[in-house]
C-alpha positions in Angstrom: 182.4 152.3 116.3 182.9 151.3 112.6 181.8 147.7 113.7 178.5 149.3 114.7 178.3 151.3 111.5 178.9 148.1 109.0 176.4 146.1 111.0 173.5 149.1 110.8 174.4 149.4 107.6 174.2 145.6 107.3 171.0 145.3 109.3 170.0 148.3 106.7 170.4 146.1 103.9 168.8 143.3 105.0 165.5 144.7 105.8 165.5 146.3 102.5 165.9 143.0 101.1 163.4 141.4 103.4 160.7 144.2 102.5 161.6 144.2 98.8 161.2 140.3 99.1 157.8 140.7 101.2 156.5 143.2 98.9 157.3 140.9 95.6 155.4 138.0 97.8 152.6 139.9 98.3 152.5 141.0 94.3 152.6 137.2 93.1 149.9 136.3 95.6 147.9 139.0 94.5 148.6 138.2 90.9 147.9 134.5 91.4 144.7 135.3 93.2 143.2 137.3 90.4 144.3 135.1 88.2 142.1 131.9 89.9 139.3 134.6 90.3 139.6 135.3 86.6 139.2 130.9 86.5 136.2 130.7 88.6 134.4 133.4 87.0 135.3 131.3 83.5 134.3 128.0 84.9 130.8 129.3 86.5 130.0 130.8 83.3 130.5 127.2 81.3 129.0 125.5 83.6 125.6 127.8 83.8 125.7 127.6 80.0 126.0 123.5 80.1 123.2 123.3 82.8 121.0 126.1 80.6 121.5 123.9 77.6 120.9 120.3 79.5 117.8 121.9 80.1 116.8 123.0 77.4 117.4 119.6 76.0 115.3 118.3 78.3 112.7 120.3 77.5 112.5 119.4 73.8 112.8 116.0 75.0 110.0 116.5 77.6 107.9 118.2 74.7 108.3 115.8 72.4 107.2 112.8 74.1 104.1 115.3 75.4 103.2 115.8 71.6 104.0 111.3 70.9 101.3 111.1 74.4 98.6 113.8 72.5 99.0 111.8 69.2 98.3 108.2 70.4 95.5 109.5 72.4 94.3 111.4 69.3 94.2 107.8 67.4 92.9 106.1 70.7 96.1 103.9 71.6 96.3 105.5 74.9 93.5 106.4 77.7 93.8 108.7 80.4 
């Protein structure tokens, strides 16, 4: 009987380690999963802005050559 009774209690100990060890698992994976949400979200965000900004770049640089087209046709170096 006392064999029985170290071993539960041995077995007792053991899955309270094994659940204490699970459950700290599961906490870092949640953690480490927010935290490359929290990246993501950071990284969409610069990259919209850099991609808003190209184009808007592009847009001046698209305007101004529009403006350079109106001017030589204004002073008749260019027909259309």
């Amino acid at each position: 009987q006392p064999t029985i009774d170290v071993d539960e209690e041995t077995h007792s100990h053991t899955v309270d380690y094994d659940d204490e060890f699970l459950n700290r698992y599961i906490d870092r994976l949640e953690s480490d999963l927010e935290f490359w949400k929290d990246k993501y979200e950071v990284l969409q965000l610069e990259y919209y802005d850099q991609v808003r900004d190209s184009i808007k770049r592009l847009d001046a640089k698209f305007e101004r050559i529009m403006c350079s087209i109106d001017e030589f046709k204004d002073i008749g170096l260019i027909f259309f």
